[in-house]
BAZATOR-137759 format. One record per residue (C-alpha): y, x, z; residue in one letter; residue number from 1. Coordinates in nm, 3 decimals, decimal comma. Layout:
! residues N
Y:Y	X:X	Z:Z	r:A	k:NUM
...
END
This chain:
! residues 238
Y:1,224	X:5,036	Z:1,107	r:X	k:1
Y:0,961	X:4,759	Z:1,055	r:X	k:2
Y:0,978	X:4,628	Z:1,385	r:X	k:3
Y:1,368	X:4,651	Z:1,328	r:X	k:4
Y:1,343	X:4,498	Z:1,059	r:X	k:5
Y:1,093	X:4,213	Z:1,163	r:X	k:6
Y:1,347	X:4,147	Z:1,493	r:X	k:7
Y:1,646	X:4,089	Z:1,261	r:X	k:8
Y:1,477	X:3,833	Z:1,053	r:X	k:9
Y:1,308	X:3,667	Z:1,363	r:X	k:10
Y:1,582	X:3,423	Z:1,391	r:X	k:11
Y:1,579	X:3,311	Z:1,021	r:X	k:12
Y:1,220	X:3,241	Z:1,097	r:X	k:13
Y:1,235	X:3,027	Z:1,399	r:X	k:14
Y:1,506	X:2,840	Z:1,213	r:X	k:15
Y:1,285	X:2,799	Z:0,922	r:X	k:16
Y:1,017	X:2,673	Z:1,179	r:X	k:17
Y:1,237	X:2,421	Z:1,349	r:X	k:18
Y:1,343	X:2,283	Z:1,003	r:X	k:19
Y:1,001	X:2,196	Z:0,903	r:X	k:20
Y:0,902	X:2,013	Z:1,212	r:X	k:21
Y:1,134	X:1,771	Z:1,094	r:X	k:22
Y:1,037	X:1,769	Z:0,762	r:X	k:23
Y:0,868	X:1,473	Z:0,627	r:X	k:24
Y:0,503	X:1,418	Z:0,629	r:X	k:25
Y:0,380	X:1,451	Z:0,257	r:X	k:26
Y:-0,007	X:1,450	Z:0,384	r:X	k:27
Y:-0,148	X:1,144	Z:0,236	r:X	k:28
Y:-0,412	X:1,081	Z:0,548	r:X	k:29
Y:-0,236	X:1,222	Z:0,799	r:X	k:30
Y:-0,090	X:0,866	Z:1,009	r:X	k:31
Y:0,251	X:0,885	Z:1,063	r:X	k:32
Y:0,502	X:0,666	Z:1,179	r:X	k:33
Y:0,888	X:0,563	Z:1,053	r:X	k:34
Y:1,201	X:0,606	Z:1,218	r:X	k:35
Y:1,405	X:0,374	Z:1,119	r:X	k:36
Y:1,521	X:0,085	Z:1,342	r:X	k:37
Y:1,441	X:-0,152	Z:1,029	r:X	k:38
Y:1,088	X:-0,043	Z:0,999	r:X	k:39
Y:1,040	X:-0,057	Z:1,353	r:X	k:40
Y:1,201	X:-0,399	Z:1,347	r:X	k:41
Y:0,936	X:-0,495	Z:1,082	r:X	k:42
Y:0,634	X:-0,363	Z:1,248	r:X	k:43
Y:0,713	X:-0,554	Z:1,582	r:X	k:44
Y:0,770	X:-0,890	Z:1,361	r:X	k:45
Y:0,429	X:-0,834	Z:1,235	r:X	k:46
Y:0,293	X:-0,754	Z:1,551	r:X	k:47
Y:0,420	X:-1,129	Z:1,710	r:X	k:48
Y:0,238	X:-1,317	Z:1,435	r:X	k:49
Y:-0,022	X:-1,123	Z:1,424	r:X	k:50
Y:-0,063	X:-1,252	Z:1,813	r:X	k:51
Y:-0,003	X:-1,596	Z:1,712	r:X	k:52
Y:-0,300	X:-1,756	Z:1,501	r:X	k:53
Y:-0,650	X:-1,652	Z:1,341	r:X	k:54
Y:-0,609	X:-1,544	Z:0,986	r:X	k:55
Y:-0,832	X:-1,567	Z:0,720	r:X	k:56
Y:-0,643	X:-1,285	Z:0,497	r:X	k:57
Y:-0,471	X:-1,007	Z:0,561	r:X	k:58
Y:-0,227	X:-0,847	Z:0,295	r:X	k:59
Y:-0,154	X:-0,498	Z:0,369	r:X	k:60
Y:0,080	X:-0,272	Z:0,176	r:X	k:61
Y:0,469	X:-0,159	Z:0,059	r:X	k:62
Y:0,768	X:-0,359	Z:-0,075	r:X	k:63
Y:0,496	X:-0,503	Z:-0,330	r:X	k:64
Y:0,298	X:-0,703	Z:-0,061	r:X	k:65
Y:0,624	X:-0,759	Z:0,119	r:X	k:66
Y:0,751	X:-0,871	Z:-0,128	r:X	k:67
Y:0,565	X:-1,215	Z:-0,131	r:X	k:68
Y:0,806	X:-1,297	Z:0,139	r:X	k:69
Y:1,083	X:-1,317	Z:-0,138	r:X	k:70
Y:1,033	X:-1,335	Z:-0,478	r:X	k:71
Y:0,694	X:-1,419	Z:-0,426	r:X	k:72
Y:0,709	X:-1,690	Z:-0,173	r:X	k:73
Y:0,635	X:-1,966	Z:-0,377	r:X	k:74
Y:0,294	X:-1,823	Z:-0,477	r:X	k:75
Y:0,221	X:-1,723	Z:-0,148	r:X	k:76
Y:0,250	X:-2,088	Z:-0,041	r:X	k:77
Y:0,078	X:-2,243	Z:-0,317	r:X	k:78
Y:-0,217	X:-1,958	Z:-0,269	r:X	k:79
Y:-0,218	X:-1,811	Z:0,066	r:X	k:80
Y:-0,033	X:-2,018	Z:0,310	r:X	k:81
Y:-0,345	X:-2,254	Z:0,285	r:X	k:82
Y:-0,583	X:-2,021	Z:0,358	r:X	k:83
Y:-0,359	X:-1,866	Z:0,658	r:X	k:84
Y:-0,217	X:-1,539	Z:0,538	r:X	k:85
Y:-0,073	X:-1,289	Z:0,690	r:X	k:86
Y:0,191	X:-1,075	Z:0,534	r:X	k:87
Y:0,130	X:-0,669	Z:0,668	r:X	k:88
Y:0,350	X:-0,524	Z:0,399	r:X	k:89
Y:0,646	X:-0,309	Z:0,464	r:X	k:90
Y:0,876	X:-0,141	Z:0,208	r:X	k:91
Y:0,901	X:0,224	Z:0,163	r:X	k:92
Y:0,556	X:0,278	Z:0,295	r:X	k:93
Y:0,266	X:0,567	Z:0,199	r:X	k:94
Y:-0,052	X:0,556	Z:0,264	r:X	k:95
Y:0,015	X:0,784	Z:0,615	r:X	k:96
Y:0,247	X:0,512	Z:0,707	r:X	k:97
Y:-0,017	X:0,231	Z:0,723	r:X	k:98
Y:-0,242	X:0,458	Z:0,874	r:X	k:99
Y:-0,036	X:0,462	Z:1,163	r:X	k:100
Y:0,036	X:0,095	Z:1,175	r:X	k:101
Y:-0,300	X:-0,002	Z:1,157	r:X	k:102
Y:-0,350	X:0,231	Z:1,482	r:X	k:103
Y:-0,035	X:0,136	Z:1,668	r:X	k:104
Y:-0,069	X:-0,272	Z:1,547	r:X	k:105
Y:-0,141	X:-0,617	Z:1,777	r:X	k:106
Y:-0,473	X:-0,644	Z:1,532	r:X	k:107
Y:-0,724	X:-0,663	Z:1,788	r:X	k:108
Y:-0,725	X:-1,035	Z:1,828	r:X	k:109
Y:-0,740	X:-1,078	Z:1,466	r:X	k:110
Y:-1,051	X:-1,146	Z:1,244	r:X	k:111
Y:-0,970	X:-1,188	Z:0,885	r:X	k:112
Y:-1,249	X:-1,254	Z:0,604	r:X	k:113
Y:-1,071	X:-1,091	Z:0,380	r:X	k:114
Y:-0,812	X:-0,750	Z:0,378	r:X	k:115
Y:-0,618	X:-0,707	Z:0,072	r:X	k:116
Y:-0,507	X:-0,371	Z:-0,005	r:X	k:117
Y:-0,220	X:-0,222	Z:-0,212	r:X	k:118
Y:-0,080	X:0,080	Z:-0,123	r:X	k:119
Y:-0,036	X:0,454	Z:-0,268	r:X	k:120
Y:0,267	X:0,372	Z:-0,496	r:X	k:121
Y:0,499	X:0,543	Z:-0,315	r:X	k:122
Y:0,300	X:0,829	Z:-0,319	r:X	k:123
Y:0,326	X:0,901	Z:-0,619	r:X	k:124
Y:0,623	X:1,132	Z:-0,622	r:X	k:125
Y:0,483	X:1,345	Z:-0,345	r:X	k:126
Y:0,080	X:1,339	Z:-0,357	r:X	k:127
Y:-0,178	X:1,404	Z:-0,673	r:X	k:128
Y:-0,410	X:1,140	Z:-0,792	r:X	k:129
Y:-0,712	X:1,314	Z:-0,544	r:X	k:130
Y:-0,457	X:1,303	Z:-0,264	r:X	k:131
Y:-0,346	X:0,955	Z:-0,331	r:X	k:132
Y:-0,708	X:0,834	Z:-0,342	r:X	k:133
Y:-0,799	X:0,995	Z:-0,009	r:X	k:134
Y:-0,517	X:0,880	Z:0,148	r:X	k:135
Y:-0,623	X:0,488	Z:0,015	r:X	k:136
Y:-0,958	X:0,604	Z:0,096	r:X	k:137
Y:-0,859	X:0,663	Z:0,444	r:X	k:138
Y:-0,714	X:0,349	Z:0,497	r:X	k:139
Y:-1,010	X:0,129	Z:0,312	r:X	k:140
Y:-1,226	X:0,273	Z:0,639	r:X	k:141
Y:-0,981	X:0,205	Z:0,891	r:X	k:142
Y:-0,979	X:-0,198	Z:0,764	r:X	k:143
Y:-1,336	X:-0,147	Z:0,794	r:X	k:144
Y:-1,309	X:-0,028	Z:1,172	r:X	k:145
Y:-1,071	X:-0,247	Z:1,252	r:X	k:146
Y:-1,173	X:-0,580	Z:1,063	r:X	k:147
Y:-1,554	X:-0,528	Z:1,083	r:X	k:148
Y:-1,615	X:-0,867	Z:0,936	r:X	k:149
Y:-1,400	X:-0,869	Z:0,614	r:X	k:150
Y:-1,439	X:-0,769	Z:0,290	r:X	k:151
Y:-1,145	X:-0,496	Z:0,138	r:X	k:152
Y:-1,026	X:-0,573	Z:-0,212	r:X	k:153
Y:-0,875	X:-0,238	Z:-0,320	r:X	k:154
Y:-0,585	X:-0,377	Z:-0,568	r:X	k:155
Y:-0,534	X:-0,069	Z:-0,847	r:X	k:156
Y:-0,180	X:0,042	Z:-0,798	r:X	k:157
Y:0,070	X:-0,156	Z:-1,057	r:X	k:158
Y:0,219	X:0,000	Z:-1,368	r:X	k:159
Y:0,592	X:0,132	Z:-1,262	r:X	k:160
Y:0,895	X:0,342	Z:-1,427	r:X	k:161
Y:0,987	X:0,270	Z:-1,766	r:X	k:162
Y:0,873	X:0,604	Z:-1,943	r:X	k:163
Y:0,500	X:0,611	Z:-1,975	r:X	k:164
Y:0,499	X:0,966	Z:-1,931	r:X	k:165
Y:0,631	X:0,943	Z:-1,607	r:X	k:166
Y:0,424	X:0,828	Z:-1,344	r:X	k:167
Y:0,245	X:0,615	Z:-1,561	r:X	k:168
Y:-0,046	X:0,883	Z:-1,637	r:X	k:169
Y:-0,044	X:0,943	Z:-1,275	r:X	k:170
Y:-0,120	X:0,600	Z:-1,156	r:X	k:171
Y:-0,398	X:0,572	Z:-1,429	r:X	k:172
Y:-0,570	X:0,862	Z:-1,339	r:X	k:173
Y:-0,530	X:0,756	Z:-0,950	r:X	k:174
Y:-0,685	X:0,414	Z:-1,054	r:X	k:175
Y:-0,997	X:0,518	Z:-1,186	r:X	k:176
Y:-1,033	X:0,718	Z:-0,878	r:X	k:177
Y:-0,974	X:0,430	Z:-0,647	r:X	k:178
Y:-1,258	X:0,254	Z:-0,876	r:X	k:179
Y:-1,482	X:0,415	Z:-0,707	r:X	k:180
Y:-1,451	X:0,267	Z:-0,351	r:X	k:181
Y:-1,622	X:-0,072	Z:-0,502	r:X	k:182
Y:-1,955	X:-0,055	Z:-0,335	r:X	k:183
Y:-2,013	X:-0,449	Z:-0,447	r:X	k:184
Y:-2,075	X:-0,551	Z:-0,094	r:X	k:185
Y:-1,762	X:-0,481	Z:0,143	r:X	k:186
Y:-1,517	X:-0,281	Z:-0,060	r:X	k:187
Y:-1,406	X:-0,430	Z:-0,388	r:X	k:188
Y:-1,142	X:-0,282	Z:-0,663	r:X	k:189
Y:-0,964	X:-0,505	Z:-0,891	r:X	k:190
Y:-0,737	X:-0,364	Z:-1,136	r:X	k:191
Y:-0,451	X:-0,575	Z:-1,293	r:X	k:192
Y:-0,202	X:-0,361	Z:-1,432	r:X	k:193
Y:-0,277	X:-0,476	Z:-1,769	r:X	k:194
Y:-0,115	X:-0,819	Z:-1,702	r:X	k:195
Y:0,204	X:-0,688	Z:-1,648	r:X	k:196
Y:0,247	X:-0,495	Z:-1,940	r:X	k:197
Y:0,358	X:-0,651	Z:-2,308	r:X	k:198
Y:0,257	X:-0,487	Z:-2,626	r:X	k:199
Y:-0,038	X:-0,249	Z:-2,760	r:X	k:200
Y:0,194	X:0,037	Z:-2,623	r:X	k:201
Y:0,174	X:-0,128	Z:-2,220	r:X	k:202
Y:0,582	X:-0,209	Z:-2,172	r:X	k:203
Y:0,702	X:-0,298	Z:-1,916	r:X	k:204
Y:0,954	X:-0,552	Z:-1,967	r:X	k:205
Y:1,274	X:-0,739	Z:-1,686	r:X	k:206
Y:1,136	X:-1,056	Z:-1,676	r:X	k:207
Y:0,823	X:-0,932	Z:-1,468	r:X	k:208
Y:0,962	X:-0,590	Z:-1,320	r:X	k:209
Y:1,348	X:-0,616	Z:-1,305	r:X	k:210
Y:1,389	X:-0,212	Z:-1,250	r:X	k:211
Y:1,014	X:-0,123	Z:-1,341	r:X	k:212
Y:0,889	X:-0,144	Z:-1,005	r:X	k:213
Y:0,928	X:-0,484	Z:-0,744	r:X	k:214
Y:0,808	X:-0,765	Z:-0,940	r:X	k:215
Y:1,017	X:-1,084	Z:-0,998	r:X	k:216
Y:0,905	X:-1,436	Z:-0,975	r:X	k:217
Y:0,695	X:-1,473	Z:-1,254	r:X	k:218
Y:0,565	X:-1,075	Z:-1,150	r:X	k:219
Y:0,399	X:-1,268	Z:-0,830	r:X	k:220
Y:0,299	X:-1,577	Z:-1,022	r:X	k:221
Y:0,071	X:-1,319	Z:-1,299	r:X	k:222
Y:-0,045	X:-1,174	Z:-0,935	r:X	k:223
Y:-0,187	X:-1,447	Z:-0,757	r:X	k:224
Y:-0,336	X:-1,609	Z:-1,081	r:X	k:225
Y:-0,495	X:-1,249	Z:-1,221	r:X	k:226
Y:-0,643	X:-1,206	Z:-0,875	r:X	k:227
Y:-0,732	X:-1,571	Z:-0,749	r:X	k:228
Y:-1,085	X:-1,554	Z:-0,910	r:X	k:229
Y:-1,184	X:-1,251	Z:-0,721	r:X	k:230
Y:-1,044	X:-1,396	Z:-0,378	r:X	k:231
Y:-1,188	X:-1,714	Z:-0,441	r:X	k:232
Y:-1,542	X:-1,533	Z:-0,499	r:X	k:233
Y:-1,516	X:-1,347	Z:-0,198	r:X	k:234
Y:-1,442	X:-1,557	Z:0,041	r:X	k:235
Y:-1,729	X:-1,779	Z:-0,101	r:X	k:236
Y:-1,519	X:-2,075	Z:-0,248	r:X	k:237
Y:-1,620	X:-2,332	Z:-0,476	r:X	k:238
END
């Protein structure tokens, strides 16, 4: 009767199996690639210029660091255009996503001074704090192998959602994880949440995140400004 039994529910099983292997990939340092023809659109746009001129920065993250292409764009010309930027952001993308990229990308030729590094937001609604920070962590050494010669500024990830019981608690705890990556002499963590947030309580308000999560103009204005002392430190400016 077991082995009855077991044979009946064998197909249930394998279906069970064949659903998962398309599943998506929740592992935080596991690199994995995107499907879609947009993504892969991106990543071969970013592969081109990558080919196309020595940078001296490289921004690597989600819809936040792509973002500079947008609403951001005049602070990334006033700030980064001058120091020869290149934009490695994509949006939708984990940690496990940039893994990948960082494997599969045109980098080789490339030898920035500096990587700058947000990422782990969209993690949130899948990983813990612990997996979140291994899954930055992972990344942090893989700029390291691949840029041997920069310096990685860890950003802490932003504030985001308008309940602060959300995923608020989540990305503070992750933070003060990610903290301890800063080994003062390659990798460096700068956390600037605070400057988006109004108020004792820490709101979040429209005028800097529109739907509490992509910055707007003036978001990527209190960016470059909270961060241009550290850059400007580490990359040995007067």
């Amino acid at each position: 009767m077991r082995n009855a039994r077991g044979i009946r529910l064998l197909p249930a099983i394998i279906a069970i199996l064949y659903a998962c292997s398309f599943a998506p990939d929740y592992s935080a340092v596991r690199p994995a690639g995107r499907t879609e023809e947009w993504w892969n659109k991106r990543f071969s746009t970013q592969n081109e210029r990558a080919g196309r001129q020595k940078y001296d920065i490289v921004f690597v993250g989600d819809s936040l660091t792509q973002g500079w292409e947008t609403a951001g764009k005049n602070a990334w010309k006033k700030y980064y255009e001058p120091r020869n930027a290149l934009n490695m952001g994509i949006i939708g993308d984990r940690t496990q996503n940039v893994l990948w990229r960082l494997d599969h990308a045109n980098i080789a030729g490339i030898s920035p001074r500096l990587a700058v590094l947000l990422i782990g937001t969209n993690n949130r609604r899948y990983n813990s704090p612990r997996e979140i920070a291994m899954g930055v962590t992972a990344v942090v050494e893989k700029l390291k192998e691949k840029f041997p010669s920069a310096k990685v500024l860890v950003l802490g990830l932003f504030p985001c959602d308008e309940d602060l019981h959300s995923y608020r608690t989540k990305i503070l705890e992750t933070n003060s994880l990610l903290s301890l990556l800063d080994d003062g002499q390659r990798v460096f963590f700068l956390d600037i949440g605070r400057r988006f947030l109004s108020g004792e309580g820490g709101t979040l308000t429209a005028d800097i995140m529109p739907d509490y999560l992509h910055l707007s103009r003036k978001g990527y204005d209190i960016w470059a400004e909270s961060m241009e002392p550290t850059i400007r430190r580490l990359l040995g400016e007067n």
